[in-house]
C-alpha positions as CSV (number, residue, x, y, z in Angstrom):
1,X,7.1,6.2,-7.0
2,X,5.5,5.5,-3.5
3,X,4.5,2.4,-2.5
4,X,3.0,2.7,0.7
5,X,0.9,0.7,3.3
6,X,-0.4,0.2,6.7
7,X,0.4,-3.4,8.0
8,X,-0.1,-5.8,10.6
9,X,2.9,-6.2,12.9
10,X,3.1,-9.8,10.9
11,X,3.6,-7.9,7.7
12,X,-0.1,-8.4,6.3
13,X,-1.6,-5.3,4.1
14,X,-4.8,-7.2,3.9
15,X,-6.7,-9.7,5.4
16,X,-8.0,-13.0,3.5
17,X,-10.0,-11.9,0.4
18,X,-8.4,-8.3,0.6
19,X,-10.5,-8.0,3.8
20,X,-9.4,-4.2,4.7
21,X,-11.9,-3.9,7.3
22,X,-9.5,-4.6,10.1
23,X,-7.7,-1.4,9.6
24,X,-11.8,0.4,10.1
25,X,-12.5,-1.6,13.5
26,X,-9.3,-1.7,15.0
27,X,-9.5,2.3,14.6
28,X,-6.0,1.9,13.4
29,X,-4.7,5.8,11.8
30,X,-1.3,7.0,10.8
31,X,0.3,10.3,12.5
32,X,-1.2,13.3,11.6
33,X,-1.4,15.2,9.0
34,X,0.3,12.0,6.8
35,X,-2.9,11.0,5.3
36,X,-3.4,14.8,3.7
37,X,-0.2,15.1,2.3
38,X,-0.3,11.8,0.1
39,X,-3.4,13.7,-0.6
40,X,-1.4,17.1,-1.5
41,X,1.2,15.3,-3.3
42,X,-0.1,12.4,-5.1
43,X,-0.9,13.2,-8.6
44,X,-1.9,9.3,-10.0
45,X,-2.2,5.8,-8.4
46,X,-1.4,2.5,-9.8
47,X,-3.7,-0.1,-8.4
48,X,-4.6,-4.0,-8.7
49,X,-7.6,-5.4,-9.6
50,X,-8.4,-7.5,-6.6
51,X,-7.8,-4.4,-4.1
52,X,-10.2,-2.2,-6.2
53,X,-12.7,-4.2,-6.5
54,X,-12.6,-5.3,-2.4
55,X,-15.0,-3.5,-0.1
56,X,-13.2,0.1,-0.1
57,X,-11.0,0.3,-2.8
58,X,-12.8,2.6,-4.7
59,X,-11.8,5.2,-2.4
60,X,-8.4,6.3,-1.8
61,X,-8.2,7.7,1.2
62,X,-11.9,8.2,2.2
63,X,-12.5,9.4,-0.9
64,X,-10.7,12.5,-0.3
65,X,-8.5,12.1,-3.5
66,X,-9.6,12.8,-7.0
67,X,-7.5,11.7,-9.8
68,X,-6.3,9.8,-12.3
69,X,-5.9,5.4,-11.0
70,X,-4.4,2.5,-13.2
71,X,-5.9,-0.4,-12.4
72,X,-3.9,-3.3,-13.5
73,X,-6.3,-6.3,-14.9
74,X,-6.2,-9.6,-16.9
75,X,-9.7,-8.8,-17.8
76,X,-10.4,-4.9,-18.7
77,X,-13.2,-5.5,-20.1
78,X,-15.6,-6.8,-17.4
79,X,-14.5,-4.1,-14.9
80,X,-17.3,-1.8,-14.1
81,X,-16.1,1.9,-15.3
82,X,-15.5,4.2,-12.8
83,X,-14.6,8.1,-13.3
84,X,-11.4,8.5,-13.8
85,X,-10.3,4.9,-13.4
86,X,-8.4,3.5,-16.5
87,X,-8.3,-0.7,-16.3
88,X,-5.1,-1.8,-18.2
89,X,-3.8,-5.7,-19.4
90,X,-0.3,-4.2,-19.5
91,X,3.6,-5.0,-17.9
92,X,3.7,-2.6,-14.7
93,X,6.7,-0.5,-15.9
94,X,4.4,0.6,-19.2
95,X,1.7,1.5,-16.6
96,X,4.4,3.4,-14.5
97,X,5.0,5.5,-17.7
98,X,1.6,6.5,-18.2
99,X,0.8,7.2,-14.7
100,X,3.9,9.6,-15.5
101,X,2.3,11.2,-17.6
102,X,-1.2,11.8,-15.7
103,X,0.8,13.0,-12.7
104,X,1.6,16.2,-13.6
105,X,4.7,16.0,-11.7
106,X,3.4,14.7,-8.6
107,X,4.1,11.9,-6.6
108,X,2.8,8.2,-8.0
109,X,1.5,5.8,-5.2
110,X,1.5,2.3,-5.7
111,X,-2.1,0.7,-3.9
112,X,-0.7,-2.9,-4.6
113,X,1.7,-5.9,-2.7
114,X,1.8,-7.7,-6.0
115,X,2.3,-4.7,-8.4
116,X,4.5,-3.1,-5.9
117,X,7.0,-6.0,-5.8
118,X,6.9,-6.0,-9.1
119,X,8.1,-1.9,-9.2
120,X,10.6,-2.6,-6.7
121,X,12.4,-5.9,-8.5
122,X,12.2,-3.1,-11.8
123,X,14.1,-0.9,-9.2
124,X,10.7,1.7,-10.0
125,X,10.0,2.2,-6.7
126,X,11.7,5.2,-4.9
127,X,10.3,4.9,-1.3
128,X,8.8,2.3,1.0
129,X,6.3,4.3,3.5
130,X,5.0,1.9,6.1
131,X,2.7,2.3,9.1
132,X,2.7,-0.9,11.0
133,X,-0.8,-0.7,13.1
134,X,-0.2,-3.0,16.7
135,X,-2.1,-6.0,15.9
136,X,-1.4,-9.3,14.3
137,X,-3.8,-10.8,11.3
138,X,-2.1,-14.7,10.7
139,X,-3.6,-14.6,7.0
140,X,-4.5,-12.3,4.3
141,X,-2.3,-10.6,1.9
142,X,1.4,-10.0,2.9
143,X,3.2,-6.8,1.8
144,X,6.3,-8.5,-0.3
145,X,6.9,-12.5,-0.3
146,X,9.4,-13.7,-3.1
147,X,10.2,-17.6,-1.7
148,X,14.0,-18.1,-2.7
149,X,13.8,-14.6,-3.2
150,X,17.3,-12.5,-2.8
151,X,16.9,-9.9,0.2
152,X,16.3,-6.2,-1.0
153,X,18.2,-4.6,1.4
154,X,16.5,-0.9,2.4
155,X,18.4,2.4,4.0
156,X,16.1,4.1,6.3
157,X,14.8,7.5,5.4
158,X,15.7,9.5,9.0
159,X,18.4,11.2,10.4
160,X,20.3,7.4,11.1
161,X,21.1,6.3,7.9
162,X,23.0,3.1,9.0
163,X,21.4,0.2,6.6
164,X,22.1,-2.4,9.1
165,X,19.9,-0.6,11.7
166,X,16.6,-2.4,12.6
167,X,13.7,-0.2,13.7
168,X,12.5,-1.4,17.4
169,X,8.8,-1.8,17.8
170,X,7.2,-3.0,21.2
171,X,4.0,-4.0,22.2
172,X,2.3,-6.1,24.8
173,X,-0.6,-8.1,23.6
174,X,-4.2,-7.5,25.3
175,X,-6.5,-10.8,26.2
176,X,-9.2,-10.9,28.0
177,X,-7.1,-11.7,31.7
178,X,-5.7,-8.3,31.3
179,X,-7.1,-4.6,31.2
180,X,-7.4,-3.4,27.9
181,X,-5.9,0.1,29.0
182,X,-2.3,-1.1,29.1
C-alpha cells in the first residue's frame, strides 16, 4: 500500500477546499519517469470523497490511469457514478481488502491525508512517497496531523538507512526585490 503525495515545503497536500491547482500553476513535477511507473504499477486506488469530487480528482494522473478507485463516503448515494469508481460507507481496512482484490497484484495507492493516516495508524501502509514541490501554501489540507498524537517514526528507503537521519532541503525564497532566476 502506497500512500504518496506532492507537498508544500509546510507539509500541505492541498490547499483550502482541496484547492490542487497550486501544484498546475506553480508547474511543480516529480523526476522523471515517476509519474509513469505509479502508472505501470498501480493496479487500484483508495480515495476520499472530498479529493474526488475537488477540481481534478477525477483524474489520476492526467487521466493516464484506468482502473478500479474506492472512494470512501458518508453518503454513497448522492455521488455521481463514474466508470469504474466504487463509492463505499465502510472502515478503511475493509476497503484496503477489496482494493486487494481489484489489484490484481499490483500496487494500491492511497489518494487521501485522512484515509492515509488512517492506513498508517492500522500499520496498512507500506511506503510513504513524497515529493515536496519548493513553495509554501500556510493553509489547506496537511499530509498527517494527529494533535497529542505519538510520533510514527519512518526509516528512509535509500542506501542510508539510519532512522535518525533527516533529509536536508534548501531553498531561498523569491519576492519581488530579487530576480526570479535564482
Amino acid at each position: 500500500m502506497l500512500w504518496s503525495f506532492m507537498m508544500s515545503l509546510d507539509g500541505f497536500v492541498a490547499g483550502p477546499n482541496h484547492d490542487m491547482g497550486w501544484m498546475w500553476t506553480g508547474g511543480y513535477r516529480a523526476e522523471p519517469g515517476v509519474i509513469r511507473g505509479y502508472i505501470e504499477r498501480t493496479g487500484a486506488i483508495i480515495a476520499g470523497r472530498d479529493g474526488w469530487d475537488s477540481p481534478g480528482g477525477h483524474s489520476p494522473w492526467g487521466g493516464a490511469w484506468r482502473g478500479p478507485i474506492f472512494v470512501l463516503t458518508h453518503h454513497p448515494e448522492d455521488a455521481e457514478p463514474a466508470e469504474n469508481v466504487t463509492f463505499l460507507h465502510r472502515e478503511p481496512a475493509e476497503v484496503v481488502q477489496l482494493a486487494l482484490a481489484a489489484a490484481a497484484g499490483k500496487d494500491i495507492m492511497v489518494f487521501s491525508p485522512n484515509i492515509g493516516a488512517q492506513l498508517l495508524g492500522l500499520g496498512l501502509i507500506d511506503e510513504i512517497d513524497l515529493h515536496i514541490a519548493p513553495v509554501l501554501l500556510g493553509d489547506g489540507i496537511r499530509l498527517y496531523s494527529k494533535p497529542d498524537g505519538t510520533p510514527i517514526r519512518l526509516t528512509p528507503l535509500a542506501e542510508n538507512s539510519d532512522t535518525t537521519s533527516t533529509v536536508r532541503v534548501r531553498y531561498r525564497p523569491i519576492s519581488r526585490n530579487r530576480d526570479a532566476d535564482i
